[in-house]
N, C-alpha and C positions, 0 to 999 in steps of 0.2 A: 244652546239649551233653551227651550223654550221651558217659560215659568212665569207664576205672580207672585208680583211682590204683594205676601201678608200684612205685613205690620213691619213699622220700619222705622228707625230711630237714630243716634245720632252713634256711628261708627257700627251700628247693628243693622241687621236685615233679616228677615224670614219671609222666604219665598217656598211655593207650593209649584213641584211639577207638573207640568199638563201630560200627563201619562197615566193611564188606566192601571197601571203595577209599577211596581218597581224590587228588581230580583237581591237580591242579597248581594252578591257579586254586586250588582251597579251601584249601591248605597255603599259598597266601600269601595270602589273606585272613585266615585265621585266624592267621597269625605278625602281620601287621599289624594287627588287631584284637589281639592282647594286648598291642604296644607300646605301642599307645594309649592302656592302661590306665596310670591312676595309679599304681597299687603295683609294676607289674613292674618290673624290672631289667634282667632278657634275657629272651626266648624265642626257640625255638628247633624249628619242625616238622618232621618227615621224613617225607616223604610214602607214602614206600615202604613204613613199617613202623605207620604211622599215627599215630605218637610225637610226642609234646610235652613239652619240655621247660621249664619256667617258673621263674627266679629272682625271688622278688619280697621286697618289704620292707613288714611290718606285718600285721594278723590275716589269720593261718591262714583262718577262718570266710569274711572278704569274700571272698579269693581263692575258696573256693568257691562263693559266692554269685554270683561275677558269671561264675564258668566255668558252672556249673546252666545259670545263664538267658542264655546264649548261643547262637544261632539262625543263619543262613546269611544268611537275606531281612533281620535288622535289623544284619548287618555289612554287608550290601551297600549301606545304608543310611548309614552311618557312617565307614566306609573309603572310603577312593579310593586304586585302586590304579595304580599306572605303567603307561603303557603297553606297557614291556615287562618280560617277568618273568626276573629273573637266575638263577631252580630253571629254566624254562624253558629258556633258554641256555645254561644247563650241560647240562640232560639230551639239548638239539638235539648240543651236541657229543661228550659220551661215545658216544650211538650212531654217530655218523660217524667215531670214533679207532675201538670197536670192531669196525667192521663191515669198513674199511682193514684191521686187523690180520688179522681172519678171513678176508678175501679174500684176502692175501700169503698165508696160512699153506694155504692151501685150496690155492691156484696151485701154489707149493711142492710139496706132495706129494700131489696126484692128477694134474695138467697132466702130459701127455707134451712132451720137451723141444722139439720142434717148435710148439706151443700157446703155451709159455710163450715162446718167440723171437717169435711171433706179438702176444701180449698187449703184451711190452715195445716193440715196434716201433709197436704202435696206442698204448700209453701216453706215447710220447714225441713224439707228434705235438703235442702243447698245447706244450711245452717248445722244441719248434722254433719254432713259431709267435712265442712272446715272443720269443726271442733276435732272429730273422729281421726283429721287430720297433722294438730295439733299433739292429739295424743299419741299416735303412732309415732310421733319424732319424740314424745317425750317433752312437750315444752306445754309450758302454762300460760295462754296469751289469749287474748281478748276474745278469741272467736272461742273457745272451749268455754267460756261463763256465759255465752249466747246462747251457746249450745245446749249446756246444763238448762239453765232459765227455761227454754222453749219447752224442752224435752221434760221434763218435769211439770213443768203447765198442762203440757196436753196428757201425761199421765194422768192428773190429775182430773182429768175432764173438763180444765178449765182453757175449754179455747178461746172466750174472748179475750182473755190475758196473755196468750200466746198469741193470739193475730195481733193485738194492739202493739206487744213487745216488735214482731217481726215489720210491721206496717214502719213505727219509728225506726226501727233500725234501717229499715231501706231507704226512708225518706232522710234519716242522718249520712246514709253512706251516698246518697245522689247529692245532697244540698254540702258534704265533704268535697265531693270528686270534682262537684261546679266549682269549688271557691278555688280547690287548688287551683284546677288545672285553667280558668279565668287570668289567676294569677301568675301562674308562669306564659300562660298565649300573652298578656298583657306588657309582663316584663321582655318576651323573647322578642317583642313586636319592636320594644325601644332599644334593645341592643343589636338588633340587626344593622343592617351597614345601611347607611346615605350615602353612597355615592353618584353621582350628579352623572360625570362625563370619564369615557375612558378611552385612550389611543389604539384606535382602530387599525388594523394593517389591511389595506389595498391596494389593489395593483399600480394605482395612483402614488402611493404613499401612508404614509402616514395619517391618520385624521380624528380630529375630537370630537364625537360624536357622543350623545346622548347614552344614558345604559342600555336607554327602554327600548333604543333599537339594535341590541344586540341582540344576535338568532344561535343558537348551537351550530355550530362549524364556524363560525368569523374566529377571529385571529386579534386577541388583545394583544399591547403592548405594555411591560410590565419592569420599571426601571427600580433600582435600589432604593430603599426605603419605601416604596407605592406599597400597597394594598392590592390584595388580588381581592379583584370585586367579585367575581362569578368564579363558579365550579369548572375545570377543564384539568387537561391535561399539558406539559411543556411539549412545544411543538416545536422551537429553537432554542437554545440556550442551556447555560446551567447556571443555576443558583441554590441560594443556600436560603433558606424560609422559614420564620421564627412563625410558631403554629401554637405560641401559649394562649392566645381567645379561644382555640376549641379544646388542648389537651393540658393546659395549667401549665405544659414546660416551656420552659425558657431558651434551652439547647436546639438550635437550628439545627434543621436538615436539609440533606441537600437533595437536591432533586435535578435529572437528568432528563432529556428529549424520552417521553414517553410516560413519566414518573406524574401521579395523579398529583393537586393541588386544588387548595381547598377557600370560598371566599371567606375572605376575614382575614385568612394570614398575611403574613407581613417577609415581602424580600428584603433580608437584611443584606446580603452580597451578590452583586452581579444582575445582571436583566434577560429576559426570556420573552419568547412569545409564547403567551398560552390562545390553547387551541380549546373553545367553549365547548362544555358539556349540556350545560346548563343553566340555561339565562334568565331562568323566574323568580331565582332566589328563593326556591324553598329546599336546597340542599344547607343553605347556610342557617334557615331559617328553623331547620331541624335539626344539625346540630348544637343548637342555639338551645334548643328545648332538652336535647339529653343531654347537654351538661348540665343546665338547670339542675333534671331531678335524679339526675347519677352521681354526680361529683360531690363527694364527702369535702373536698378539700375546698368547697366553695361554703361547707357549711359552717358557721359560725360556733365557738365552744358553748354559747347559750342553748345551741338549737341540740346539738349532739348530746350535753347533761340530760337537757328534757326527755331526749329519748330514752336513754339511758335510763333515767328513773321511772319513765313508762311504764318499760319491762318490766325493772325488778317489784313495783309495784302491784303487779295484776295478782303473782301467787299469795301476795296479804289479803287483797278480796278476796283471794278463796277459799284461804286459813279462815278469813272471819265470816267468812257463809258455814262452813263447817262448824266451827265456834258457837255461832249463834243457833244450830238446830242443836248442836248437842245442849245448849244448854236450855232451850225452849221449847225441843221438842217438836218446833215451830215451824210447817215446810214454809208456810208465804214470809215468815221474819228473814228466814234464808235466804228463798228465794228475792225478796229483796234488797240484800247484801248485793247478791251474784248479778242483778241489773245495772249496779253502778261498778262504774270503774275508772279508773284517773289516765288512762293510757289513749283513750282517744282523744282528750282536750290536750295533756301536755304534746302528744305529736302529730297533730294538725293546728292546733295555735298558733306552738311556736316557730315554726318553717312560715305562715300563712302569715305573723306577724313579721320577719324576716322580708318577705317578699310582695306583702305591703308596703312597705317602709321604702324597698327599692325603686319600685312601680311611683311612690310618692316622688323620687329623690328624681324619677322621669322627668314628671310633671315640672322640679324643680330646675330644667336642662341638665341634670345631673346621673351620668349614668354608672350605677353600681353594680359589679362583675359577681359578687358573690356577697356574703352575711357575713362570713367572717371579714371582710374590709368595714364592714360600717361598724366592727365590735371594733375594731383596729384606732377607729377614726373618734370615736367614744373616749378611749383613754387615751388617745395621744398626748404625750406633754409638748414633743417638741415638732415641729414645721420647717423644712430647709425649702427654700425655693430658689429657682432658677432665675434666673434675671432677664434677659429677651423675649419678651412676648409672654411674662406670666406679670412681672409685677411692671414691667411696660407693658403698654397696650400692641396687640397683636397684631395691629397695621402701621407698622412707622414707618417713615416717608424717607425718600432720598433728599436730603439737603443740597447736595453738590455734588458734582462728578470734578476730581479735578485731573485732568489730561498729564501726560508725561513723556517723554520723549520721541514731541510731536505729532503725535498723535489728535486725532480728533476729538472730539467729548462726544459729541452725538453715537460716532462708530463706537465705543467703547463704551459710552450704555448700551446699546443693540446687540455688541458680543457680550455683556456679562448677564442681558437679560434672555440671551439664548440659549447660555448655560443654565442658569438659576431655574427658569420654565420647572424643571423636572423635577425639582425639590423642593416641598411645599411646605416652607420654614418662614418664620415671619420678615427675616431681614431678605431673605430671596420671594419671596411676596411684594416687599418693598422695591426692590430693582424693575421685575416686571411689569409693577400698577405705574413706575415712574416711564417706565420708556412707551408704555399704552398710552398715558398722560399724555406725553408728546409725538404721540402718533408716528412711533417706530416700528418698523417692523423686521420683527426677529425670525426668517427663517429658518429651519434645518439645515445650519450648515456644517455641524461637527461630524465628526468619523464616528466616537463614541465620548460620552460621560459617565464621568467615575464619580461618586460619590466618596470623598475618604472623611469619616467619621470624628466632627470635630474639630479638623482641617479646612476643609474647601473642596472643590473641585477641580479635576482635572480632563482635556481633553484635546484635542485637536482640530483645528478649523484650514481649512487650504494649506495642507502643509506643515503649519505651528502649531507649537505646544502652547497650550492656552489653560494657565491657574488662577484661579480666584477663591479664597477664602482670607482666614487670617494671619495674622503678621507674623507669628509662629509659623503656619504653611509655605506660606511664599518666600520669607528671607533665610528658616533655620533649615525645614525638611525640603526646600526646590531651592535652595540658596541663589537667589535672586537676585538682581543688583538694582541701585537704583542710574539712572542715566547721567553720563558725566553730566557735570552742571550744574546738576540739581538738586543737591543735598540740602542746598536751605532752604528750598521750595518743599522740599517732603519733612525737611527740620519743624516748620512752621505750618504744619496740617492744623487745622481748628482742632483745639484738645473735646468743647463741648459734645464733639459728637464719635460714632461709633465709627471703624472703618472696616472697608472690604478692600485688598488690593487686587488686583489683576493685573497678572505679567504674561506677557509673551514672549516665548523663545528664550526665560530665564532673563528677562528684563523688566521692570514695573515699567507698565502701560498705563493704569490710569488708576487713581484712591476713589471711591467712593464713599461719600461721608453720611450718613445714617443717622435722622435723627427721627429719635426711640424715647416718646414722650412716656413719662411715668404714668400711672392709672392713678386718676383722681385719686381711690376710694383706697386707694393700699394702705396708708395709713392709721384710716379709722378701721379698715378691717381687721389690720394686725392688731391695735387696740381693745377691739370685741373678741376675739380670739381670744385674747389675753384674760378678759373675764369669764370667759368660757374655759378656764382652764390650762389654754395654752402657754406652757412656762416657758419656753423657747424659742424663738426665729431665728432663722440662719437665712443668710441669702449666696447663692456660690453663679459664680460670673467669673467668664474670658477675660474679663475687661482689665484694662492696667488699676492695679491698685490704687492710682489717684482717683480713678474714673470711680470705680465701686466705693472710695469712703464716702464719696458727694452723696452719692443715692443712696446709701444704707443710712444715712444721718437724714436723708430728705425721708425715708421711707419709716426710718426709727429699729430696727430690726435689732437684735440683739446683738449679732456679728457678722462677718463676713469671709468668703476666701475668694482671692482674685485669683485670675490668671489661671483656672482652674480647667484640666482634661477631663475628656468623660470616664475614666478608670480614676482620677483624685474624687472626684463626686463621688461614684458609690462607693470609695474607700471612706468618706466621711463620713454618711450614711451610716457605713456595715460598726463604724467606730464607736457612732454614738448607738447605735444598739447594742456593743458589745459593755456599752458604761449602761446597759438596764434601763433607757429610754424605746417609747415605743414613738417611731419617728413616721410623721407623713413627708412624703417629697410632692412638690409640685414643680409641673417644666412641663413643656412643649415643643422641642426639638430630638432627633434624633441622637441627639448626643446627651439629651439627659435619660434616655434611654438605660442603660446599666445604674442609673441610680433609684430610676421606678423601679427597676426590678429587685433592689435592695430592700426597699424601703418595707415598713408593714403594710403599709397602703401608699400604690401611688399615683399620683393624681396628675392628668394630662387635660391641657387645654383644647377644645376641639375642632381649633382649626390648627392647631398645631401640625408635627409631621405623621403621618399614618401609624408610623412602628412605635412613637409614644403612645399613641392613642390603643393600640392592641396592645402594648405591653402593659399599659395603666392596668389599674385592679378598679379604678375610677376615672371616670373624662366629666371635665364643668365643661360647660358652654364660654366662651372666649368673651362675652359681651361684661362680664361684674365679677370683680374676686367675692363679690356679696355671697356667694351660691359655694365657698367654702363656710362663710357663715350658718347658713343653709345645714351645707352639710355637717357639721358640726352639731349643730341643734337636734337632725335630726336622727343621728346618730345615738345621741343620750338620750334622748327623749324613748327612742325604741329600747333599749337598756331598762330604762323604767316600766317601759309596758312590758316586758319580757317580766321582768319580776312581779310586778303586780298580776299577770297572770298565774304564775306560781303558785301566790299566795291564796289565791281566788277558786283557784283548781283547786288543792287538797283541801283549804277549808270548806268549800260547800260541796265536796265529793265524799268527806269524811263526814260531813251535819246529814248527809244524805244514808250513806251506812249506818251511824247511829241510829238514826230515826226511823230505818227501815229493820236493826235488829228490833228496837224497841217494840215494835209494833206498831208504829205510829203510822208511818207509811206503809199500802199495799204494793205489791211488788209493780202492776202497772203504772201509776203514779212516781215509784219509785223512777222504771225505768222512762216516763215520759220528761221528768225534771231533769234527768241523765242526761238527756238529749236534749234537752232545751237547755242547758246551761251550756254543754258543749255546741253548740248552734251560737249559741248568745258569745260565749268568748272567742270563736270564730270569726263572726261580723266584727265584732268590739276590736280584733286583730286588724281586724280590714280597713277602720276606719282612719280617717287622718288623723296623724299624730300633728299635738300642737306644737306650731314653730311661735314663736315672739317676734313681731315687727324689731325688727334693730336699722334699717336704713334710714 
């Protein structure tokens, strides 16, 4: 990339491209190619001035080094971008506010008044038509008081009062249409999928390859618990595919060689090759968007009231437009009633303030599925979480490998880190960064892997049966033995740390010991929790009950259940909502999987396993439980602004009807405050709700 650097500071940099244009498409390729990158922080392109702005963290030198050798054709490569672009949709809309305003201002003062009685009379034909529509069904709703308003203005011969009424409403229903739909491109943008790398089928074999260079027709590889990253079809295999990110349900289906599949969902049973449809990610990125603004069951009960009273709302204005000529006689006192109305601030606010608050919880690495989780997260009393990789930290380390009947150590990290590869859990994270550490290498050497949920894995390598999970899997459900000898050698495992065993042929091969440091912050965080509200913590863990009282007392939690299946989890869960608690879960593996999907809200760490992360109703970022504090904050925080618009909306929408029976207000005025309060509570929706420094 050739460029200058502008002005430049200390982890900051603003650079000016040496290019005569720069197109829309290339300003957000290139803002999305430097997210990508490791070191940045923020960036930031303007496409109009050719400007980039880059915060990053750590040498000066890489940062230039990787901006140098940056090219157009190997971001196209690398990026995948949405299919639709939010510089895009901003700049569709500034030209169409601009070019409204230029035309009123043009009309204005060159139109002879004859022209302009003309304009306004063709301009009010769409506004008849809805009202006319309106009535034909019999209902009383916001376009039939547009209607009356206009139509009665220009009866009157009062067309500046009708073009002004018609001009706001147009400019209310463009600077309406920009915010929503800003705010759903903005949220769909963060819930779309990240996925990095997927297993390519070639003739070669297998291979892990980048996304950006999947093309429609390659051939993914798609193993239990993965993520279907892209749109296709199954081309081998059958499985069974949990599709709640796009359809709310929970109930897998299965699908057959030929049976469409969709990115986002989650194989819960069995692995397939799919066959690419679709490799741009704007099939996902469009479902993304109709659930946004289809799905009731993503809406929140604050947002659904507001509508609710909307409605019943509008026939009171038009009782009291009625009201006030019978009793005044008075067409503009009327007509002034009939310009306000409370049904376009309560439902455009409250959705716009919903999906602000989400759009924020982004920014915050926190991604929220729908409105009703953040009402969910608001009054939560109680908190269970999962114990591997939520209140430990999500990269813990192999301690030990300790060998067994003769075996090698080295061979047996390499077989358990060739199983583990394919499921991306923290403790099987930890196997393969330990045998990368020591520069092993773990080929394809199994027949197949099975993921059993909860348990371990099973598979076969040359021949043998090859199990690794836990101590429940390997001695009760594969009844396992340990090798003459050595009972005191497996008597005397290090208690301080977690274990994985692997057997072969129904023999233990080798323990792998697991050590799964706790997260700094868990303590104080369950503490701020506490003052926020939170009357409960639960923490539910595999672990032998000696294991779990140490950390529940190190962590302070309120109680704990060891030794716990993925059906005891959400039976505790379903338990304590049936005692009239509104419960979050937090976890990060596959197997707290049925307890998210219990919970009111629940909540997935995001390097967790894929099918946590899609069943979550919420995914934090894996780096601070801070960012449940976070969420918590801003959770209530939106609650309050939900209600203070309430308050805000009918009392200056009812000061507005008074003041317009009265006569105090004329009905243009009336309706230009109309629209500029619902404009104002809009924005005021939009803006950042306050969180409180608590780290």
């Amino acid at each position: 990339m050739r460029a200058t650097i502008v002005h430049e500071s200390r982890g900051r940099m603003r650079l000016r491209l040496r290019q005569k244009t720069m197109t829309l498409r290339q300003a957000d390729l290139l803002e999305a190619w430097l997210k990508s990158q490791p070191w940045t922080k923020e960036a930031v392109v303007h496409e109009r001035t050719r400007c980039v702005i880059v915060t990053y963290a750590g040498e000066r030198d890489t940062v230039l080094a990787a901006l140098s050798g940056f090219t157009w054709a190997g971001a196209e490569e690398t990026v995948t971008l949405p299919g639709r672009s939010t510089r895009a949709l901003n700049r569709e809309f500034q030209e169409k506010l601009t070019g409204k305003v230029l035309m009123k201002g043009a009309a204005a003062l060159f139109l002879p008044a004859p022209l302009r009685a003309a304009r306004v009379v063709w301009h009010m034909v769409p506004f008849l038509r809805r009202g006319l529509r309106c009535l034909g069904r019999r209902r009383i709703r916001v376009e039939l008081l547009d209607a009356l308003s206009i139509g009665i203005s220009v009866g009157r011969r009062d067309f500046g009062t009708a073009g002004m009424v018609m001009f706001l409403l147009e400019i209310g229903e463009l600077l309406e249409d920009w915010t929503r739909k800003k705010s759903v491109a903005d949220l769909a943008e963060s819930l779309s999928l990240h996925v990095d790398r997927v297993w390519l089928k070639t003739q070669a074999g297998e291979a892990l390859v980048p996304i950006g260079q999947v093309k429609p027709g390659d051939r993914v590889l798609v193993r239990a618990g993965g993520v279907i990253p892209l749109d296709g079809v199954v081309a081998e295999g059958e499985v069974t595919v949990n599709q709640a990110s796009l359809t709310g349900e929970s109930v897998p289906v299965a699908r057959h060689p030929g049976g469409a599949v969709y990115a986002g969902t989650v194989v819960e049973e069995g692995e397939c090759v799919l066959e690419v449809k679709q490799a741009t990610g704007q099939g996902r990125y469009d479902q993304i968007v109709e659930m946004i603004q289809r799905s009731e069951q993503m809406k929140s009960a604050a947002e659904a009231r507001a509508s609710g009273l909307a409605d019943r709302l509008v026939p009171y204005t038009f009782a009291g437009s009625l009201l006030s000529l019978a009793l005044t006689r008075n067409v503009s006192r009327a007509l002034s009633v009939l310009m306000v109305d409370f049904s376009c601030a309560l439902k455009l606010a409250m959705p716009l303030a919903v999906l602000s608050a989400m759009r924020e919880a982004g920014r915050e690495h926190i991604t929220v599925k729908g409105g009703r989780f953040l009402e969910a997260v608001a009054k939560a009393d109680t908190i269970v979480f999962d114990k591997t990789g939520t209140l430990t930290h999500a990269c813990p380390r192999v301690a030990k490998v300790i060998p067994f009947g003769g075996k090698e150590e080295a061979e047996m990290l390499r077989l358990a880190a060739c199983l583990e590869e394919h499921f991306p859990h923290s403790m099987a994270n930890a196997v393969v960064e330990e045998a990368r550490r020591r520069g092993l290498r773990h080929e394809e050497r199994h027949a197949k892997v099975e993921y059993l949920v909860a348990h371990g894995i099973a598979s076969s390598v040359d021949g043998e049966q090859v199990r690794i999970g836990s101590a429940h899997f390997i001695f009760e459900d594969e009844k396992a033995t340990i090798p003459e000898g050595e009972q005191e050698k497996f008597d005397t495992l290090p208690p301080e740390y977690s274990q994985l065993y692997l057997a072969i042929d129904g023999v233990l091969a080798a323990v792998l010991c697991i050590f799964d440091p706790l997260r700094e912050e868990a303590r104080q965080v369950l503490s701020t929790l506490r003052g926020l509200g939170i009357q409960n913590a639960v923490m539910l863990t595999g672990d032998s009950p000696r294991t779990a009282a140490a950390i529940a007392e190190e962590v302070g939690v309120d109680g704990f259940q060891a030794g716990v299946l993925p059906a005891d989890k959400a039976d505790y869960v379903a338990a304590l909502r049936r005692e009239g608690h509104t419960v979050l879960m937090v976890g990060d593996g596959i197997n707290d999987s049925p307890a998210l999907s219990e919970a009111d809200a629940g909540i997935a760490i995001s390097d967790g396993a894929a099918i946590a992360r899609e069943i979550a109703d919420i995914t934090i970022a894996a780096d601070s439980l801070w960012e449940l504090v976070r969420l918590r904050q801003l959770a209530v925080a939106l609650m309050g602004r939900i209600q203070n618009n309430y308050r805000f909306v009918i009392g200056f929408n009812g000061a507005l009807i008074g003041l317009g029976a009265a006569g105090v207000l004329p009905p243009a005025a009336s309706a230009m405050l109309h629209n500029l309060s619902t404009l104002g509570v809009s924005l005021h929706s939009m803006s950042a709700l306050p969180l409180s420094k608590t780290e």
